[in-house]
C-alpha positions, 0 to 999 in steps of 0.5 A: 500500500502506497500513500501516492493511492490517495489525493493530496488534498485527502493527505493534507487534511490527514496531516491537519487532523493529526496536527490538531490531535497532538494539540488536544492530546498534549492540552489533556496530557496536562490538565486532566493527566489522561494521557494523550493515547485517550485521545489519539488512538481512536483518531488513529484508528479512524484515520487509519480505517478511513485510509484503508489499512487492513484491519487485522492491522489496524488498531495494533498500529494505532496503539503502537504509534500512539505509545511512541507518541506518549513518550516525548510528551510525558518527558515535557509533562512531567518536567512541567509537574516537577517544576511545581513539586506535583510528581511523587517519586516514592509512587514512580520508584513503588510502581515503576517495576510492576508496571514494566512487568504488566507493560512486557505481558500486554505487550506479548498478549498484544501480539497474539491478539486480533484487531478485534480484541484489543478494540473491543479492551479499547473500546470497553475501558474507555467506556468505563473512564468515561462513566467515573469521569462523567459520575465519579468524585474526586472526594471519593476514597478508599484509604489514606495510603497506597495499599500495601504489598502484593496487592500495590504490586499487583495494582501496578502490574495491572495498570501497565498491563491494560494501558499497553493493550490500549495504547494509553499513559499511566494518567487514564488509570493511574489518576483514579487508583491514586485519588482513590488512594488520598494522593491529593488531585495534583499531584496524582495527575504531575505523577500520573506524568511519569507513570506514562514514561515508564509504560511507553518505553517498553510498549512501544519497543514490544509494537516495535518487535512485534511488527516488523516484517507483518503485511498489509501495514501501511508506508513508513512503519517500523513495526507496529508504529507509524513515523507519519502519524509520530512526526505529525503529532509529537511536535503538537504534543510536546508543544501543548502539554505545558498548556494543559500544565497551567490550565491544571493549576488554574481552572476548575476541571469538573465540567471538563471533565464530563465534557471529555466523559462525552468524547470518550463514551461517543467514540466507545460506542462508535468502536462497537458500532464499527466491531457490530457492522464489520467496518 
């Protein structure tokens, strides 16, 4: 498949679309610490559909390419944060190694999965986020205090695990699990920063192994990752995160919380009506 097979003008609002993800992914990457891959797999996965890519392919490079992008955003969000003492570095260094582990088993499991599968995780999770970020409370609690060992392992594993299926930062899960845990709302979102570094990096070296030599992928694709679609949206992204960093310090979040709720559980829905209609 060759991008020459579609109209330039067809290929420069692909590019336009992307542009404009990367600033909205990097704008939530900031202020409501979902990370960007919330935003940016579903509109890759609809680029990708709309470009004709082969679905036994399809949402693995939309996740793929999406983790490849968390990367240098959360390096910029997390610096943002730190510089207002909002990420907790005792939570990364407890963390960190069960979520590698969790990130290394999704991404095995994320080889042998269909298209299918890990777009009915995506499509599934993202409904649920939708839900607690639409209904749920900040208020609300669990304990004071991260659970104590296996159980915060296990937590941590788990998180890495799904976020890797889809394609996602440490934000999506890890601000939930943290406020529900007393970790005060920003500084759970600065360290939630960090939590998608420790997941991208690993992830996007699996989908880069586990792609290569596989068809029916599209032009400049090392792997399961996608240069056009990262060349186009990083830039956006490192760009406007610091944005997002600000607007967390200063606004209140509730209503855009369920504005983004919104976004979230249409393009669940979509996702189903697509797996439903064997688009």
């Amino acid at each position: 498949m060759s991008f020459a097979e579609f109209a330039p003008e067809y290929l420069a609002l692909f590019g336009v679309a992307l542009l404009i993800t990367g600033v909205i992914a990097g704008i939530l990457a900031g202020l409501l610490g979902v990370g960007g891959g919330i935003v940016i797999v579903p509109v890759l996965f609809h680029m990708f559909t709309a470009l004709g890519i082969d679905d036994s392919v399809r949402m693995h490079l939309a996740v793929g390419t999406s983790l490849a992008t968390i990367i240098p955003t959360s390096i910029r969000s997390s610096l943002s944060h730190n510089q207002k003492g909002a990420v907790d570095f005792s939570i990364l260094w407890a963390w960190g190694p069960p979520i590698i582990v969790g990130v290394l088993i999704g991404s095995i499991v994320a080889d042998f999965a269909t298209g299918t599968v890990l777009t009915l995780v995506f499509a599934t999770v993202a409904l649920l986020v939708a839900v607690n970020m639409a209904f749920g409370n900040e208020s609300w609690r669990l304990s004071d205090g991260l659970p104590k060992a296996p159980t915060n392992q296990a937590l941590a594993g788990t998180m890495g695990f799904f976020s890797t299926l889809m394609g996602i930062g440490g934000g999506t899960f890890g601000v939930t699990a943290m406020t529900l845990f007393g970790v005060p709302i920003h500084r759970a979102v600065g360290t939630a920063a960090g939590l998608g570094l420790i997941i991208a990096v690993p992830g996007t070296i699996g989908f880069l192994i586990a792609g290569l030599g596989v068809p029916m992928r599209p032009p400049l694709s090392i792997g399961y990752v996608n240069l056009l679609g990262f060349a186009l949206i990083v830039p956006a992204t490192v760009l406007a995160a610091p944005w997002g960093v600000r607007l967390a310090h200063s606004l209140d979040k509730t209503m855009l919380r369920r504005a983004f709720a919104l976004f979230l559980a249409i393009t669940s829905l979509r996702m189903y009506w697509d797996l439903y209609t064997g688009v």
